[in-house]
Steps between C-alpha positions, in 0.01 A plus 500: 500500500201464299300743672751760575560533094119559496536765710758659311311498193174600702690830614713566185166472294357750798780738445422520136121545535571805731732638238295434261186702688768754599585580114098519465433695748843778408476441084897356513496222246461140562752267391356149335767178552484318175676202718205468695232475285348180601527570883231652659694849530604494163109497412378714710779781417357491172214556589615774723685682194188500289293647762801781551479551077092525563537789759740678319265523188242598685725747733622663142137482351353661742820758503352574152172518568568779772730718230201453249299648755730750579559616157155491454410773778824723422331527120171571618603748710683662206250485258187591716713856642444710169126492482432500866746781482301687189194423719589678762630797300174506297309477833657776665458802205107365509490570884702819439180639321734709258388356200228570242215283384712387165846418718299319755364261208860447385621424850229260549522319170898487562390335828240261350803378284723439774263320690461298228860389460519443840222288510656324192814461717387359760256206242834450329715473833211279626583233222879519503461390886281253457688340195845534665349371865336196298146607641372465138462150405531424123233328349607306173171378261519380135270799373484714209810760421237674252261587800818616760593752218150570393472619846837683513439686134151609646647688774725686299327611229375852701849579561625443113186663370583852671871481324275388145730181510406124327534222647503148301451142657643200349408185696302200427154500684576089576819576651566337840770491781505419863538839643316696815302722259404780736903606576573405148248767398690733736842453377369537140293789578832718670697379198209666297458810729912560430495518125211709513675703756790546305379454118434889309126581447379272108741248661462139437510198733487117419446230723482137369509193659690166385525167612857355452654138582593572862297875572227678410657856370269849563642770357425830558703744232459893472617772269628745784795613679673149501760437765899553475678200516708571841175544668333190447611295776390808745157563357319210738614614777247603802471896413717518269431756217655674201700828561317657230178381558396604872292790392279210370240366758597145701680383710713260349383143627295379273759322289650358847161356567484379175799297523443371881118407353700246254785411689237380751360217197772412452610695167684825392489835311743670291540832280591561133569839422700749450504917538270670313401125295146399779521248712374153488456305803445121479351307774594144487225227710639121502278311303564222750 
């Protein structure tokens, strides 16, 4: 009598295992019996479940991954067709042989510029795949905020000097915060690179650095365009850029890199401004 309930139990706990692998193996969803949590089934059907939960984030993870990747291709191939496609129209009237010695240098500077922003594409495009794949690994160190802008200012000062704008610095030379100083540097530096972008020639930028109870504020503030309320939300977006503005050279991701480059430490960016008022853009690192 013993035995034969043993058996039972030995087949009904059979049964359930090859449910159990079936629902694995299909993705139907595998039901846990609260009653029989101290039986051997009732353990191992937990255990079951949370393996089930573990493939599913992985199976919608890597779902993710492959429309990230896919997004990513569909906007290179959109933004890389206008200058190949200038290329090859500058290319062809030089083979043509039509043109004189003054039109030639034209075409050839017009295709020395889009070679350039190709080139600039593909750098940028580079870095948005290797943030958004996780290739690049985020290095936090307790070192000097005054150096990462230092570095950052430097950089931009050619670009302000040709529009005869000033820039001031406000930050304190003993200033500190764990942050990976090299990306840091880039983020601040694109910030930079968009107010002089969009900031009148004898504009002014400031960019001062703070450290408050729970983050370490950079601001970077301008005296240019500014940016209408409605389109604030839109304005980090990968390529996104301003109707009235495209006649302006970029491509619109450096404020998208920006904000991945701080997302990735673990902190956050936001925008004061409004149209026709500048722009200030305020980087906050967790002091923590």
């Amino acid at each position: 009598m013993r035995l034969g309930r043993k058996k039972k139990e030995i087949d009904q706990f059979s049964e359930k295992l090859e449910q159990a692998l079936d629902a694995l193996a299909t993705g139907a969803e595998i039901s846990v019996e609260e009653e029989m949590d101290d039986s051997l089934w009732g353990k191992i059907s937990v255990r079951f479940k949370r393996l089930q939960e573990i493939w599913s984030e992985k199976e919608e993870e890597s779902k993710k991954n492959k429309q990230q990747m896919k997004e990513l291709i569909s906007d290179i191939s959109h933004q890389t067709k206008t200058p190949i496609a200038n290329l090859k129209v500058y290319l062809e009237l030089l083979q043509a042989g039509d043109l004189d010695e003054k039109e030639t240098a034209e075409f050839l500077n017009r295709m020395e510029q889009q070679t350039k922003k190709l080139d600039f594409l593909i750098q940028s495009m580079v870095k948005m795949s290797r943030l958004e794949t996780g290739i690049i690994e985020i290095r936090k160190k307790d070192v000097s905020v005054y150096d990462t802008l230092y570095r950052a200012v430097s950089a931009i000062v050619p670009r302000a000097g040709k529009k005869q704008m000033e820039i001031y610095v406000d930050c304190e030379e003993d200033l500190t915060v764990s942050h990976d100083s090299k990306w840091t540097e880039e983020a601040v530096f694109n910030l930079l690179e968009n107010a002089v972008k969009y900031t009148d020639a004898g504009g002014k930028i400031w960019i001062s650095a703070k450290k408050e109870e729970f983050f370490t504020r950079i601001s970077v503030k301008d005296t240019g365009k500014g940016i209408a309320k409605e389109r604030q939300a839109e304005i980090f977006q990968r390529f996104y850029r301003e109707p009235e503005v495209h006649d302006e050279e970029g491509i619109g991701v450096g404020l998208y890199l920006a904000r991945e480059i701080i997302l990735m430490q673990e902190g956050y960016i936001e925008v004061v401004s409004e149209a026709g008022a500048g722009a200030e853009f305020r980087i906050f690192l967790p002091n923590g």
